[in-house]
C-alpha positions in Angstrom: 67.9 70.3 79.1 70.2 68.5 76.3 72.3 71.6 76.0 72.8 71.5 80.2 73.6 67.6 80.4 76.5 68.3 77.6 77.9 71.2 80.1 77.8 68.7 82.8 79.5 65.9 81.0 82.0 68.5 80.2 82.3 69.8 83.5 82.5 66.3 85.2 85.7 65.7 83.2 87.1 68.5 84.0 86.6 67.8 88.1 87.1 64.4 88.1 90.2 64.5 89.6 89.1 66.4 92.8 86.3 63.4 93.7 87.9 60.4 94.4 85.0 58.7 95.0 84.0 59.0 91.4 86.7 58.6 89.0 90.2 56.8 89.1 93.7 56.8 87.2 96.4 54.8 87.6 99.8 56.3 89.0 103.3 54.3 88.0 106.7 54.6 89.6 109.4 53.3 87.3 113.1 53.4 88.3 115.6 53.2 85.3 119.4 54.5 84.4 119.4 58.0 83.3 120.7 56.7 79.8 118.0 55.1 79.3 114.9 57.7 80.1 117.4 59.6 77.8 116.3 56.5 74.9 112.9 56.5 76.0 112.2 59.9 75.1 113.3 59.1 71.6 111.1 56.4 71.4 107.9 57.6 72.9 108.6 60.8 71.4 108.5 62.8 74.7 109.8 66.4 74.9 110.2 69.3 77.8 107.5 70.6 78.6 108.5 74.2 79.6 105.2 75.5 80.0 102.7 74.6 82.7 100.9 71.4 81.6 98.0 69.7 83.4 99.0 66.1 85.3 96.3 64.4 83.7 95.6 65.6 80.5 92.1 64.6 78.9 92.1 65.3 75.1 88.2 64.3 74.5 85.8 63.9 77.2 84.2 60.4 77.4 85.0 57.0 76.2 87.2 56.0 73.4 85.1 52.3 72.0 87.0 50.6 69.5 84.9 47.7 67.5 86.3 45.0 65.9 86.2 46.8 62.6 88.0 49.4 63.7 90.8 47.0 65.5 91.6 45.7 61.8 92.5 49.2 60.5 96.1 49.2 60.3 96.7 52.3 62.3 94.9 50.7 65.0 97.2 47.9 64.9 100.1 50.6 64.7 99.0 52.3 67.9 99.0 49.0 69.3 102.4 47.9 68.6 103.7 51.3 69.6 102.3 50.7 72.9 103.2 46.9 73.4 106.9 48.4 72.4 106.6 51.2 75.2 105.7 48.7 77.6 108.1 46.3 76.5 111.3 48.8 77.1 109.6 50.3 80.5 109.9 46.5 81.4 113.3 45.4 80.5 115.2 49.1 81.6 113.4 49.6 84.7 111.5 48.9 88.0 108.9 49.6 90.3 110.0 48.6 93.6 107.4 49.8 95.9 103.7 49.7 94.3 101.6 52.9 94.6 98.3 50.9 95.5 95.9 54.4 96.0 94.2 56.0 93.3 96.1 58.5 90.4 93.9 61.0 90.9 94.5 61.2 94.8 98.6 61.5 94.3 97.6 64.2 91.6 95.9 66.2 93.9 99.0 65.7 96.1 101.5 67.1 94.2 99.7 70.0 93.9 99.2 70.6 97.0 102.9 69.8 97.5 103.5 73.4 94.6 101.6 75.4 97.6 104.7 74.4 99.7 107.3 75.0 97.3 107.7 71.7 96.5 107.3 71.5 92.7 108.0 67.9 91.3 106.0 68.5 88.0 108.4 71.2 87.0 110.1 68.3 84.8 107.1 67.5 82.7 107.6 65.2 79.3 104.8 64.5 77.3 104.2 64.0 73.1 101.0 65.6 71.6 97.7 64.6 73.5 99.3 62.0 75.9 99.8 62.3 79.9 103.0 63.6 81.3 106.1 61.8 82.6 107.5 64.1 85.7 111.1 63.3 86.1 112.6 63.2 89.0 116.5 63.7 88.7 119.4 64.5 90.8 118.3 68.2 90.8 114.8 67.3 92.0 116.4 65.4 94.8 118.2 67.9 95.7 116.2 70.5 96.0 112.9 68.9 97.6 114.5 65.5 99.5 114.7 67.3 102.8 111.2 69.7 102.6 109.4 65.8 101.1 110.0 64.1 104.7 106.6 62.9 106.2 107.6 63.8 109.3 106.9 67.3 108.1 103.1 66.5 107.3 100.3 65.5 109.2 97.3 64.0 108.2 94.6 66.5 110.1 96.5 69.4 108.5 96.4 67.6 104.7 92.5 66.9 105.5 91.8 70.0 105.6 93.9 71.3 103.0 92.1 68.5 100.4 88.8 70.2 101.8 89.8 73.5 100.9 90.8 72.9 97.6 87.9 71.1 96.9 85.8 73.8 97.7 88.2 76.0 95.5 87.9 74.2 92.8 84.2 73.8 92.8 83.9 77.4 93.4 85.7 78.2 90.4 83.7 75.5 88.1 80.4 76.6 89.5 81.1 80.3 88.7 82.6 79.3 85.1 79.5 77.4 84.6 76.9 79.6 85.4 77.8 81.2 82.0 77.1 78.1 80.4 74.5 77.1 82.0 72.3 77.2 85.3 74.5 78.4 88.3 72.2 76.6 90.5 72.1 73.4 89.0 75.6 73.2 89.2 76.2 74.2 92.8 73.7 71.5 93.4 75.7 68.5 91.6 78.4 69.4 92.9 77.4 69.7 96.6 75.8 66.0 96.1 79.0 64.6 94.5 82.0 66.0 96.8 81.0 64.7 100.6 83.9 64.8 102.6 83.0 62.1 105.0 82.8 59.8 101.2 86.3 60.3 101.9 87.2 59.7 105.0 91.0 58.5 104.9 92.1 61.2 102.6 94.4 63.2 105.0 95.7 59.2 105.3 95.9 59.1 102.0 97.6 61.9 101.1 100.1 61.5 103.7 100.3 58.2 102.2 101.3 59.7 98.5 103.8 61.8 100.4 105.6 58.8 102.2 105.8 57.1 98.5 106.9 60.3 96.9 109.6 60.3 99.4 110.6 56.7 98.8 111.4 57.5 95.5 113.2 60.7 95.5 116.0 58.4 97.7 116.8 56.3 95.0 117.7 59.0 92.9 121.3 59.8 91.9 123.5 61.1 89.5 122.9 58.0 87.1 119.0 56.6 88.2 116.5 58.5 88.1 112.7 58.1 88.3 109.3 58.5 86.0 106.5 59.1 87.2 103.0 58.9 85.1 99.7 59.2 85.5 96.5 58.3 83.2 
């Protein structure tokens, strides 16, 4: 039964993002001078991704628990300051003028549902060893997907039923990749207990919500701003 619970925490991590109800992230918007992404990159040490990288990246399943031992090891204190420094820079060089108030996991899910209408705006990923990407969105990106992003294009029934659908997707596929692993059965149970649409009511709402946002955003790109996105 040991060996089955360790699947399923494994497993659980793996799904998170597709119940809302049951995990969360947190999605920022930050609007800065090109020069400057240019300058955080350096100092982040952020690179292209080229190949296809997940939105939210989970290098170890579970809980990272630091004790106060561990807080006075200098590297500690050196991840620390790296990250005080991040947030320091993301603060003076840029802005978030409209808050993204929904879950990270839900705008996630959006954007790739967004790649099943051509609308690709993870296909400028940054990220450094074992963090969560940064999708740019640049003049090009603008270009390209302004016109197709326009909520008037969307409607929520038609986005509730495409969340459905890929949930059921991507149980199917985690449930048959289990059943290798473990008991087929006891998977499709868990997972039929855990991923209730009516748990989610809104989430055509929401989504159409993330699209609306998305939108926002791309307008106040130009040849000199553009804007970060992360989620983690």
């Amino acid at each position: 039964m040991r060996k089955a619970s360790n699947y399923l925490v494994l497993v659980l991590v793996l799904v998170v993002c597709s119940l809302p109800s049951y995990g969360s992230a947190i999605a920022s918007f930050y609007v800065m001078p090109k020069a400057k992404f240019e300058k955080f990159c350096t100092l982040t040490g952020l690179s292209r991704r080229r190949e296809k990288v997940a939105l939210i990246a989970v290098s170890k399943p579970g809980k990272v628990i630091y004790h106060d031992e561990q807080m006075k090891n200098p590297e500690y204190r050196k991840m620390q300051d790296h990250y005080d420094e991040v947030r320091r820079y993301l603060t003076e060089n840029a802005k978030e003028p409209i808050k993204y108030n929904r879950s990270g996991w839900v705008l996630s899910e959006v954007i790739d549902f967004l790649k099943t209408k051509n609308i690709d705006l993870a296909e400028q990923s940054y990220a450094s060893t074992g963090d969560f990407p940064w999708m740019l969105f640049d003049a090009t990106t603008k270009s390209k997907y302004l016109e197709k992003l326009n909520p008037s294009k969307f409607n929520a029934n038609d986005l509730n039923s495409a969340w459905d659908e890929n949930q059921k997707n991507q149980q199917k596929f985690l449930v048959d990749y289990a059943k290798t692993k473990s008991s087929k059965k006891v998977f499709a149970k868990y997972f039929a207990s855990m991923s209730k649409a009516d748990e989610f009511p809104d989430r055509g709402k929401a989504m159409l919500e993330c699209i609306d946002i998305l939108h926002k955003y791309l307008k106040m790109v130009d040849d000199e701003t553009v804007v970060l996105l992360h989620i983690g």
